[in-house]
C-alpha positions in Angstrom: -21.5 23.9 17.9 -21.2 27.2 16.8 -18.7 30.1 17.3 -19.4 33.0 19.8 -18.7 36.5 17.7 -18.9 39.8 18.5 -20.0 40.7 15.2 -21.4 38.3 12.0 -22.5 39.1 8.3 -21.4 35.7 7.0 -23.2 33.7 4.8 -26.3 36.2 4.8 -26.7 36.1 9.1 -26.8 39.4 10.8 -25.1 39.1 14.5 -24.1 41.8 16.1 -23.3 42.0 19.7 -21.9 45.5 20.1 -22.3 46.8 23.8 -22.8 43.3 25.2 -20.7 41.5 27.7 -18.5 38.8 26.1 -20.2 36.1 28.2 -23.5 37.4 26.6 -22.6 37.5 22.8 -24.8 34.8 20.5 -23.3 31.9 18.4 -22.9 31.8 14.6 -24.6 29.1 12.9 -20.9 28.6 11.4 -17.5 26.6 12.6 -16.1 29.8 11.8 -11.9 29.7 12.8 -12.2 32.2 15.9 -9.2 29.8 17.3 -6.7 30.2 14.8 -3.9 27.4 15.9 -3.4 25.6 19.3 -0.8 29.3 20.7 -2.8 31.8 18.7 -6.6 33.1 18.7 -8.1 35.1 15.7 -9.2 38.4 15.9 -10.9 38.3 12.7 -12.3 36.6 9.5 -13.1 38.3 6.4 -13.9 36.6 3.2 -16.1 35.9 0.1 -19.1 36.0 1.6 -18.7 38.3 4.9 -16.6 39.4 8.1 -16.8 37.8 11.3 -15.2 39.7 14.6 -14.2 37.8 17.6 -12.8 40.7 19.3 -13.5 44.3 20.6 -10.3 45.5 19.5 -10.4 44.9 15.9 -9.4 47.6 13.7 -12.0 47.2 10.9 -10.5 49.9 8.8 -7.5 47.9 8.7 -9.0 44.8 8.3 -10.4 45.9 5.1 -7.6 48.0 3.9 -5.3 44.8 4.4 -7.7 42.7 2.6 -7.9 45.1 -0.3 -4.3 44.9 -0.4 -4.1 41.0 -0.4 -6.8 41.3 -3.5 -5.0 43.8 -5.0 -1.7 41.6 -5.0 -3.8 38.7 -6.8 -5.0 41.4 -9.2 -2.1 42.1 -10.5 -0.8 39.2 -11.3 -4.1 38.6 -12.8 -4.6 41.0 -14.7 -7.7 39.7 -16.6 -10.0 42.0 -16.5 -9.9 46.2 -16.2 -12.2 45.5 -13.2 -10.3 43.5 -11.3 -7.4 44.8 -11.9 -8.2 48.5 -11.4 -11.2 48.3 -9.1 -8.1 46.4 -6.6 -6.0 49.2 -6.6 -8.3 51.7 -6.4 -10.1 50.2 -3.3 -6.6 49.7 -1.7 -5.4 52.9 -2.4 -8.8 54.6 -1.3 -9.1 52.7 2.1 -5.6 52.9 2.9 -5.9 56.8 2.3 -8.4 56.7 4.9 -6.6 54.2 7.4 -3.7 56.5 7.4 -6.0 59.7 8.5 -6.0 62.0 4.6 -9.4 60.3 3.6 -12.6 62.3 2.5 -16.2 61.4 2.4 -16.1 61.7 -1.0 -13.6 58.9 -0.5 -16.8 57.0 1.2 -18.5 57.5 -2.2 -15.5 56.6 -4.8 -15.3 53.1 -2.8 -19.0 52.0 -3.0 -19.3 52.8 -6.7 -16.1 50.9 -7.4 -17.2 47.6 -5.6 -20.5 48.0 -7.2 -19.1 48.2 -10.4 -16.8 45.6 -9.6 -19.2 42.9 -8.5 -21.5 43.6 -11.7 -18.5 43.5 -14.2 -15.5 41.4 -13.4 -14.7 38.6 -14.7 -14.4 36.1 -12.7 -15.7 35.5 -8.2 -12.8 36.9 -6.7 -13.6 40.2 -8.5 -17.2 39.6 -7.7 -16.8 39.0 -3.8 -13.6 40.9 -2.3 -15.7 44.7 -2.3 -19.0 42.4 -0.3 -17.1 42.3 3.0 -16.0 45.9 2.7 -19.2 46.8 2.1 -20.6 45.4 4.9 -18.0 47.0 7.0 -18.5 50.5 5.8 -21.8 49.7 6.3 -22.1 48.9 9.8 -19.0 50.8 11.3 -20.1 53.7 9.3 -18.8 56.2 12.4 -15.4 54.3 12.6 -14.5 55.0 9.6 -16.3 58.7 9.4 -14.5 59.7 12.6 -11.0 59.0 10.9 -11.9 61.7 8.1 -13.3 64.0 10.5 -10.3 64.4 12.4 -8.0 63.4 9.9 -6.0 60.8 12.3 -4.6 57.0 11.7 -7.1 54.2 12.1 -6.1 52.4 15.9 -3.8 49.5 14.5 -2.7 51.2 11.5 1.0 51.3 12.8 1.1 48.2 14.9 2.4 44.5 14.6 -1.2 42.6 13.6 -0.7 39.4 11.6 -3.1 38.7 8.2 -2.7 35.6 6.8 -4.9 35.2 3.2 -5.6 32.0 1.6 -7.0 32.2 -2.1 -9.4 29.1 -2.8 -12.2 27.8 -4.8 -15.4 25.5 -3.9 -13.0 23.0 -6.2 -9.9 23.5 -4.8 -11.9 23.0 -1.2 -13.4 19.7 -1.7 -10.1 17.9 -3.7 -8.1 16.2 -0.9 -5.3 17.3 -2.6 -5.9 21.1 -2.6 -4.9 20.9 -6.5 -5.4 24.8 -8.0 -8.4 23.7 -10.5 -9.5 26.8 -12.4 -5.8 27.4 -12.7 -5.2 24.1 -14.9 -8.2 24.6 -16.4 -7.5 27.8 -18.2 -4.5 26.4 -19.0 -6.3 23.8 -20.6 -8.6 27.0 -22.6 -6.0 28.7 -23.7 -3.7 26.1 -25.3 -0.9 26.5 -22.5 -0.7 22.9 -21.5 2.1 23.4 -19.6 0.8 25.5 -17.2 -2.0 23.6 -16.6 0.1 20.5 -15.8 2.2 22.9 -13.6 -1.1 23.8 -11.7 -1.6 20.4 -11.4 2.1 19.1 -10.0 1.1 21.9 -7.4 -0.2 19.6 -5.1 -0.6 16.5 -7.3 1.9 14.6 -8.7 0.3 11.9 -10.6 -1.6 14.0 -13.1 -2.0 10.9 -15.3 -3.5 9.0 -12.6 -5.7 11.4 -11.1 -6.8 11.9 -14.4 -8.4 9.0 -15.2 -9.4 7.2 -12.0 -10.0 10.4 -9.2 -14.1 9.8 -7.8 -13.9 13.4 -8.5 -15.2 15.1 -5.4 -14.2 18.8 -6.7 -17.8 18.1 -9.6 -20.0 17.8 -6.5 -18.5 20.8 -5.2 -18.4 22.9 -8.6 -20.9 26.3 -8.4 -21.5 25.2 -12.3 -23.7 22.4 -11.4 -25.8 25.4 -9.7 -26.6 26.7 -13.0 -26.6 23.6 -15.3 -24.2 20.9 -15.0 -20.7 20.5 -12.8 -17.1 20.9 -15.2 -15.7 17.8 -16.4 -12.7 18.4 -13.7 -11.0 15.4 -13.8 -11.0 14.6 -17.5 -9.3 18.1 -17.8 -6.7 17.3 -15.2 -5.4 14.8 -17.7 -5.1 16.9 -21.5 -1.5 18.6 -19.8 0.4 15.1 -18.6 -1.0 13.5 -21.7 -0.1 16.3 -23.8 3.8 15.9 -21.9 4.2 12.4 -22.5 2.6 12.2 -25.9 5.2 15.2 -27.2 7.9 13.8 -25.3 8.8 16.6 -23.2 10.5 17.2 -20.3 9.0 16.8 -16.8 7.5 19.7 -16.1 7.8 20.4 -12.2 6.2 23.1 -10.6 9.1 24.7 -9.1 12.8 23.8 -9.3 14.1 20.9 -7.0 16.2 23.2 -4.1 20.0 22.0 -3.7 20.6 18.8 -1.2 20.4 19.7 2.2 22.1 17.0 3.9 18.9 15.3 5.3 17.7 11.7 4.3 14.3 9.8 4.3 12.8 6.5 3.7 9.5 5.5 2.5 7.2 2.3 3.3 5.4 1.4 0.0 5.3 3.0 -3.5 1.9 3.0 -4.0 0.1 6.9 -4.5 0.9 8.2 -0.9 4.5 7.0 -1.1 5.2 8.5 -4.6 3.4 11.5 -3.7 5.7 11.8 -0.1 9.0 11.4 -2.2 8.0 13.1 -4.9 7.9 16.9 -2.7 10.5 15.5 -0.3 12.9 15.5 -3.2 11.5 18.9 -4.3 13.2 20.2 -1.1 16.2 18.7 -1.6 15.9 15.6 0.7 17.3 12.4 -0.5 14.3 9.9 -0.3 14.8 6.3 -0.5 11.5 4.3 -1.3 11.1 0.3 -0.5 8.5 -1.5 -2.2 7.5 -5.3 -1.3 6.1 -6.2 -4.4 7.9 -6.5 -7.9 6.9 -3.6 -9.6 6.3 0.1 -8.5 3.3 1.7 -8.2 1.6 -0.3 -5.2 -2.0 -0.8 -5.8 -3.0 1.6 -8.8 -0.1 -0.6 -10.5 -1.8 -4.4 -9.5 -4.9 -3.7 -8.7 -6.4 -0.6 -10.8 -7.3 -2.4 -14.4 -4.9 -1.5 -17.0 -8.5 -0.4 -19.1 -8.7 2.2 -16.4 -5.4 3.1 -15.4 -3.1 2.4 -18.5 0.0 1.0 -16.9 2.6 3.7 -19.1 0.8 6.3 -18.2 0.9 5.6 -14.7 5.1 4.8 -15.1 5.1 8.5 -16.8 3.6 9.3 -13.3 7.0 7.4 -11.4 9.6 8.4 -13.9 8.4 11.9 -13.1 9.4 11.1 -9.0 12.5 9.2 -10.3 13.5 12.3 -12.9 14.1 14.2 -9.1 16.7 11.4 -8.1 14.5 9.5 -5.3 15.6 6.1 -5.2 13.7 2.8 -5.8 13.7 -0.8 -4.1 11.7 -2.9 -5.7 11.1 -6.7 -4.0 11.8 -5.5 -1.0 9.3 -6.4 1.7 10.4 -4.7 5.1 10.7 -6.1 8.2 11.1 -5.1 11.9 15.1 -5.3 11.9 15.5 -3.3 9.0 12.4 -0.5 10.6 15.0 -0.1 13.8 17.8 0.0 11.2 16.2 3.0 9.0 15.4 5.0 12.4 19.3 5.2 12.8 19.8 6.0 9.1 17.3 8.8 8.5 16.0 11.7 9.8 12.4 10.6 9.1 10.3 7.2 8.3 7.2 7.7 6.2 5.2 4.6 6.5 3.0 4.2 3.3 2.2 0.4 2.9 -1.5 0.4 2.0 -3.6 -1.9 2.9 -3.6 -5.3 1.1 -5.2 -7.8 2.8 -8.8 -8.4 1.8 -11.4 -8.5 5.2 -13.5 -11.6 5.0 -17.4 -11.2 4.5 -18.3 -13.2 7.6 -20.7 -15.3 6.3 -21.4 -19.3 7.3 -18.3 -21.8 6.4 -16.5 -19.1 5.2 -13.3 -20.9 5.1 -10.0 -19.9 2.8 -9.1 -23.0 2.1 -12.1 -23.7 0.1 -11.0 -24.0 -3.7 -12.8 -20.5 -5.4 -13.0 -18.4 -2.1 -10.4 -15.6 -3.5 -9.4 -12.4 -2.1 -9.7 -9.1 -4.4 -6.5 -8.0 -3.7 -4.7 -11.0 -4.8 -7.3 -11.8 -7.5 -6.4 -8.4 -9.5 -2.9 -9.0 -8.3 -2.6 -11.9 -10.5 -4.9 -10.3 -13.2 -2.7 -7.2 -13.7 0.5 -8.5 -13.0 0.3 -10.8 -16.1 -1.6 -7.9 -18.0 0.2 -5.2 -17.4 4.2 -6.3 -16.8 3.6 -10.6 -18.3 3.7 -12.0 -15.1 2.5 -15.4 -15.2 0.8 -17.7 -12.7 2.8 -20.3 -10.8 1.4 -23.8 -11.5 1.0 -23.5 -7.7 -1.3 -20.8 -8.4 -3.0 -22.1 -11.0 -3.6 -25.7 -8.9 -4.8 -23.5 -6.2 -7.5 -21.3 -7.9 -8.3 -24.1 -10.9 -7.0 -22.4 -13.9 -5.5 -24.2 -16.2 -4.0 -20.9 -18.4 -0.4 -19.1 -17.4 -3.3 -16.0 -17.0 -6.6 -16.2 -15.0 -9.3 -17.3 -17.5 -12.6 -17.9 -16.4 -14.1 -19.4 -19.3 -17.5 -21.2 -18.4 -17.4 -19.9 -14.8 -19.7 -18.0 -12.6 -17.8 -15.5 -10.5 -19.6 -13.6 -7.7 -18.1 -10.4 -5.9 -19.0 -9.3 -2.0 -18.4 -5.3 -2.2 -20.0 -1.3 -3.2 -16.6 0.1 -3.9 -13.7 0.6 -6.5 -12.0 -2.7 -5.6 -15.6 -4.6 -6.0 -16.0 -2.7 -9.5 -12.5 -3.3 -10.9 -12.9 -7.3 -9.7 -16.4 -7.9 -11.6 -15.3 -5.5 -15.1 -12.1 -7.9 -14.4 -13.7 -11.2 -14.8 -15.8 -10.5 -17.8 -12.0 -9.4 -19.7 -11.5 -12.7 -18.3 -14.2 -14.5 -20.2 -16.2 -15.5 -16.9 -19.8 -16.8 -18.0 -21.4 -15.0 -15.6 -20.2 -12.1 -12.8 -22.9 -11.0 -9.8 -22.2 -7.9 -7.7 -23.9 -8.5 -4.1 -24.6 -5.0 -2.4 -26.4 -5.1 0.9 -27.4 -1.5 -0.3 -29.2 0.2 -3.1 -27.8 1.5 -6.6 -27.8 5.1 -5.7 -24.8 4.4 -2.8 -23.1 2.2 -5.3 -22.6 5.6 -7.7 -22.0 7.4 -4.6 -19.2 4.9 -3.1 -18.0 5.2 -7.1 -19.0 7.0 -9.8 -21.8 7.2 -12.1 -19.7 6.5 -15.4 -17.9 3.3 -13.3 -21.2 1.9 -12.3 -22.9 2.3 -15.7 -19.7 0.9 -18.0 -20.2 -2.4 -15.9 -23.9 -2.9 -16.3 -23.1 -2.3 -19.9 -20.6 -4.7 -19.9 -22.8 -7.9 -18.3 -22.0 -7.4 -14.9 -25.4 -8.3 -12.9 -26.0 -6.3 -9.8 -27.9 -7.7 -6.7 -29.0 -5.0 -4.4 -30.2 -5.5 -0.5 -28.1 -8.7 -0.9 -25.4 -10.6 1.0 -23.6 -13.8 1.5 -25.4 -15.7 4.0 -23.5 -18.7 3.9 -20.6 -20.9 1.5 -21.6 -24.0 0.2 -18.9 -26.4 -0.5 -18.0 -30.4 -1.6 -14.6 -31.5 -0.5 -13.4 -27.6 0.1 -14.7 -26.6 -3.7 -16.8 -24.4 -3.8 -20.2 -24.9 -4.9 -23.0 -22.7 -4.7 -23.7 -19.3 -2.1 -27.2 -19.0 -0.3 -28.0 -15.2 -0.4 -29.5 -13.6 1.9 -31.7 -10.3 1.0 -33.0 -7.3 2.5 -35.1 -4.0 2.7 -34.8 -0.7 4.6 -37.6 -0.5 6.9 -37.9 3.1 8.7 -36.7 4.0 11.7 -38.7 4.6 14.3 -36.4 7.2 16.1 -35.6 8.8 13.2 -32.9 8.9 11.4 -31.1 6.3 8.9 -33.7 3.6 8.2 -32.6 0.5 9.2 -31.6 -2.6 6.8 -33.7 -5.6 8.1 -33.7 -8.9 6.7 -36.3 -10.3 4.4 -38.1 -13.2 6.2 -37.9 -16.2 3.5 -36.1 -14.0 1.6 -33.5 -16.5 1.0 -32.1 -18.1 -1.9 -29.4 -20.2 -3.6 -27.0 -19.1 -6.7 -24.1 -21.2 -8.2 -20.7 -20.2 -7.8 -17.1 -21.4 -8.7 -15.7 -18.5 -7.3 -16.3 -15.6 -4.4 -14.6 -12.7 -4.1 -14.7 -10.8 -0.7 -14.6 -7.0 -1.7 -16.0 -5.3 1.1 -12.4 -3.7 2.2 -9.0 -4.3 3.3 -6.7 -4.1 6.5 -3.1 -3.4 7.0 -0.3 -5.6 7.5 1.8 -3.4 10.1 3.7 -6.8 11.1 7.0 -4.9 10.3 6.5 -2.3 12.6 9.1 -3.0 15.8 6.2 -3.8 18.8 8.4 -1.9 21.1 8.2 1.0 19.3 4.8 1.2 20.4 2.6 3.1 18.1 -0.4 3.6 18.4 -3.6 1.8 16.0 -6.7 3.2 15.6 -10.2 0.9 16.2 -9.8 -0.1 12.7 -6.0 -1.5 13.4 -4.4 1.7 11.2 -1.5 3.9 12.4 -2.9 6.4 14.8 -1.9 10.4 13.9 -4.1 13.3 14.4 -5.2 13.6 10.7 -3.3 17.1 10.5 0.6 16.9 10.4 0.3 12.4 10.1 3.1 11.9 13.3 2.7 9.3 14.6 2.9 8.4 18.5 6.7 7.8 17.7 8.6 11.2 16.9 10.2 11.3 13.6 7.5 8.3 12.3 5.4 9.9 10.0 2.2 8.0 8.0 0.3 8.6 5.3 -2.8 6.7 3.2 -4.3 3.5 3.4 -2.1 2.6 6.6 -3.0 5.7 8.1 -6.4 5.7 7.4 -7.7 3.0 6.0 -8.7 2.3 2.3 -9.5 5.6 0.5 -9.5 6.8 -2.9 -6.1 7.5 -4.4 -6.7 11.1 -4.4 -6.8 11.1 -0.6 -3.6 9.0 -0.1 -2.2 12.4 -2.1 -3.5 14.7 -0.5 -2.3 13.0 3.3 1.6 12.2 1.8 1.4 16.1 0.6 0.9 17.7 4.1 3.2 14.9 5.7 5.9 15.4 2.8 5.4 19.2 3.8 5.7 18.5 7.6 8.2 16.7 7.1 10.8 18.7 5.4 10.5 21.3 8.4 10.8 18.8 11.0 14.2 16.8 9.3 15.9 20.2 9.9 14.2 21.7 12.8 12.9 18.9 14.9 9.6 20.3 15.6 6.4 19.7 14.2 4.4 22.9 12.4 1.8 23.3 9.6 2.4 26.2 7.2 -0.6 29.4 7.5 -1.3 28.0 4.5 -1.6 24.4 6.1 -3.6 25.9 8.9 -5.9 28.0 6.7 -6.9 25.3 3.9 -8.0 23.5 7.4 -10.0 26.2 8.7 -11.7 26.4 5.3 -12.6 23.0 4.9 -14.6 22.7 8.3 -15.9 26.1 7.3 -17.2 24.6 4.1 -16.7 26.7 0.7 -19.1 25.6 -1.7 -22.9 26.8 -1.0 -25.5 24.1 -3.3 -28.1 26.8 -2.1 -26.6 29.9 -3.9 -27.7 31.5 -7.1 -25.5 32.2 -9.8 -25.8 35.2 -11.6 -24.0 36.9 -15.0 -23.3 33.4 -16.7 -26.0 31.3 -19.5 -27.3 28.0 -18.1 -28.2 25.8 -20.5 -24.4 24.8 -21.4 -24.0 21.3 -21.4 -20.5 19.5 -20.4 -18.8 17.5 -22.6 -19.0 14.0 -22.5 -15.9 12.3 -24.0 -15.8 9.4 -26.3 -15.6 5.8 -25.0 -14.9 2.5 -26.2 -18.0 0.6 -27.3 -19.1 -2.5 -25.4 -18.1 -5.0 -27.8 -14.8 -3.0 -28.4 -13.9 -3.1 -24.7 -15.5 -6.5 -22.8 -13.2 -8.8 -24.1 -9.5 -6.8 -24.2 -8.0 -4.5 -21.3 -7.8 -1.3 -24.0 -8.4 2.2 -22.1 -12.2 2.8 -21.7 -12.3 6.7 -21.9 -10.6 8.1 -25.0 -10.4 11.8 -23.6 -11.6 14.7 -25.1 -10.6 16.0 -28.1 -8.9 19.6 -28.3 -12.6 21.0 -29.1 -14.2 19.3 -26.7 -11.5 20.6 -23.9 -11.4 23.5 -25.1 -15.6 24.1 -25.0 -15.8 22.2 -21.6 -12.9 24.9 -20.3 -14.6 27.3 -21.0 -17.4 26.1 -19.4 -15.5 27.5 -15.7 -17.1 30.4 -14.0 -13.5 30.6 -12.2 -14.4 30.9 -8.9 -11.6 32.1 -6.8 -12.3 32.9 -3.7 -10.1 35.1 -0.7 -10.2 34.7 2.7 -7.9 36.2 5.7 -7.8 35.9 9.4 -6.2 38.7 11.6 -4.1 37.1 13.9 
């Protein structure tokens, strides 16, 4: 549904209902933020790419004069390019002469030939796109703002109590869970200051090691390069200023100092991403945080079930040590249970569940049966993988009785492993059992290998076909053959997509005598996981979603229980790492006001990256002008087949200082500025 304005140049649409009743005023195409929080309605929008008007009464010479000043602040700390930096004062300084009643035409004049010049020669968008709204405002309240000179009197709101909150962005910044100021760690990257780049990273990202290496990167399909030629290597850059920390030995670098203890404590469920990530800026604001983790080591799944070729176990500790070097405290082997839930709600001022979700979801096929010898559930199987990989954890002789290995490690020599899945945890299983010497490893996908690179990425899909992984598409598990509860052999069922004839999605129908039989000494259901919220008091009540996660409203992660608070897989369900950050960030955030105010509230910088992100930033349809296409990203160096298959050595090398430095520059830096008037 679109947003009744009283006036519209965003995004190139011309609305303008001036002299109409309010009941008669047409929609934007746009889910533009006329509503501005649940007590307060907007007035206006002004940004990149246009002003929008919800009201009568908006003051548009003050609207732009206060969005000049809000450039002209950036500007200057900036300070770039002559431009941007002078073009911002002079617009400010020009409109606000004419907001306060001294303007002249000539004035009028001086302003267009600034922005003109400005959106030809700055350097970078935000340059390029503050003077367009302006524009457009001079343009078409050409009297308001020639009546002010006229008769030399202040523009209607100039003296009064308006609010305008700004929010500087980029299509990046938009589309990363995590909100993590991109062009700002890459130009740290380009100009040899790793240590601001790893500050702009610990912005809003703590494990700048992890996210490094195993983010599906959803800032490249949202980067305005790949308009011209190809998308920044994002990710890869996010890691050149952690591994540049650790690799030097430095200090942790945090990106502002941890405040002074204020008396409040809170306790985290799990230690996986979102719990790091919720201690990690609790501590920043001077919380004590106390973490419990059920399993032996820390790092919940990126430490037992990310593969220690993607995610190098001490890199990922750098990650930990950095949330430990702010004095949060640890518990490892420490499983929680209902008692000690009703216990911590006395203790602390908040809970923060963040316990993933580790149990794997069965494929529902025929005599699918978990006592059948080989039937193996991902979770566990790269537990027991990476726990002797990574910390020398060996298997029980229980264990190995239980899944027929006769090793203190899981070796598959001379067996066929096949894997039920389309995602990360289906990927790292199958590039798993061929380090572990399996004969053969079949991926079955009941879709096609273009939603396989979607659910993943590109490089992750291609690695493993390199690597002897064999991919079945339109295929699934139709039933489990067994002799005496051992596994045996799987009859596969296959499919096509047939189109539908009401439109839409075509429809996946199965292929009559389509059927047939492969051996199998193992199965691996990968096709996702649930929670185990067992330790969750049942008088406590709190609400579960359809899909049996903790219910919140996806904006400040309260639960139904005041001072519960969840965050990541147990929230939502399994996600990518990046989006367990991104959720433990706003809670973290939410949760430091409410320890010492007891009320629930989202920063205006909360509320506007919220607006933004259902108003979309990124445009795939706009053409970029003033930059060369033609400038291919880097591609960094890998490990070759031979050299990888058979050890659990890090894949992707990274890119060498050239390399980072050629792909950094590849960045158009496209800050963008927005601002509602409140």
């Amino acid at each position: 549904m679109g947003t009744k304005v009283y006036f519209s140049t965003w995004r190139g649409e011309f609305i303008d209902n001036r002299g109409k009743k309010p009941e008669e005023w047409a929609e934007s195409g746009y889910d533009l933020p006329a509503t501005y929080s649940t007590s307060q309605d907007s007035k206006a929008f002004i940004g990149w790419d246009g002003v929008s008007l919800f009201s009568e009464e908006v003051d548009v010479v003050r609207l732009a004069t206060e969005y000049a000043a809000q450039y002209q602040e950036y500007s200057e700390a900036c300070g770039r390019c002559a431009p941007g930096r002078w073009g911002g004062r002079i617009l400010y300084d020009l409109l606000d002469k004419i907001a306060r009643g001294e303007g002249e035409f000539s004035d009028v004049e001086h302003l267009k030939e600034v922005s003109e010049t400005m959106m030809e020669t700055s350097k970078c968008e935000i340059g390029k796109t503050v003077p367009i709204p302006i524009l457009n405002l001079m343009e078409h309240f050409e009297e308001e703002f020639g009546n002010l000179i006229r008769e030399k009197r202040k523009s209607k709101h100039y003296d009064s109590e308006v609010s305008y909150i700004a929010k500087v962005t980029a299509p990046c910044t938009d589309a990363c869970p995590t909100g993590v100021d991109i062009p700002a760690y890459i130009e740290g990257v380009r100009d040899l200051r790793f240590d601001d780049s790893l500050q702009a990273t610990r912005g809003s990202m703590p494990l700048a090691h992890t996210c490094g290496r195993v983010c599906p990167h959803p800032c490249e399909d949202a980067c305005r390069r790949s308009n011209l030629d190809e998308p920044i290597s994002i990710m890869e850059l996010k890691r050149i200023g952690s591994d540049f920390e650790t690799d030097h030995g430095l200090a942790f670098l945090h990106p502002t100092e941890q405040k002074p203890k204020i008396g409040k404590k809170v306790v985290v469920i799990g230690s996986g991403p979102a719990g790091l990530t919720g201690a990690y800026y609790m501590a920043l604001e001077g919380i004590d945080v106390t973490v419990y983790e059920a399993l032996p080591v820390l790092g919940g799944e990126v430490a037992v079930g990310v593969p220690e070729y993607r995610m190098p176990i001490g890199k990922y500790e750098k990650d930990i040590e950095a949330v430990k070097d702010l004095g949060v405290t640890f518990h490892v082997n420490s499983p929680v249970d209902d008692e000690m839930m009703r216990e911590f709600e006395k203790e602390y001022d908040a809970i923060l569940i963040a316990s993933g979700t580790r149990i794997s979801k069965k494929i529902r096929c025929e005599n699918e049966r978990p006592e059948i010898q080989g039937y193996w559930g991902a979770i566990d199987f790269l537990d027991k993988v990476n726990l002797y990989e990574k910390y020398g954890i060996k298997l029980t002789e229980e264990e190995k009785r239980e899944h027929d290995i006769k090793e203190d490690f899981v070796d598959l020599t001379g067996k066929t492993l096949a894997c039920v899945g389309g995602g990360f945890t289906s990927m790292d299983v199958v590039r798993c059992a061929i380090r572990a010497n399996a004969e053969k490893v079949i991926m079955l996908y009941r879709r096609d290998e273009k939603t396989i690179i979607r659910n993943t990425t590109y490089e992750e899909y291609h690695e493993a076909v390199e690597e002897g992984v064999e991919f079945k598409f339109y295929s699934a598990i139709g039933e489990m053959v067994d002799e005496d509860d051992i596994l045996k052999s799987l009859k596969i069922n296959t499919f096509e997509l047939q189109p539908n004839p009401d439109g839409g999605r075509p429809k996946l129908v199965q292929v009559e005598d389509g059927d047939y039989e492969i051996e199998a000494d193992y199965v691996i259901p990968a096709v996702s996981q649930s929670a185990d919220l067992g330790f969750i008091p049942k008088e406590w009540e709190i609400e579960l979603t359809s899909w049996k996660t903790i219910l919140t409203n996806g904006r400040d992660y309260q639960t139904s229980r005041k001072g519960v608070f969840a965050a990541g897989d147990a929230e939502y369900g399994p996600m990518t790492i990046v989006n367990a950050v991104g959720q433990a960030r706003r809670a973290a955030s939410v949760i430091s006001r409410f320890v010492q105010s007891g009320e629930i509230s989202l920063t205006d910088e909360e509320i506007m990256e919220d607006h933004l992100k259902k108003l979309g930033v990124y445009n795939k349809k706009e053409p970029i002008r003033g930059w060369l296409g033609n400038q291919k990203r880097e591609v960094s160096e890998k490990l070759g087949v031979d050299e990888r298959k058979t050890n659990n050595r890090e894949v992707n090398l990274g890119f060498t200082q050239e390399e980072a430095i050629s792909e950094a520059e590849r960045c158009m830096r496209c800050y963008y500025i927005s601002m509602v008037a409140t």
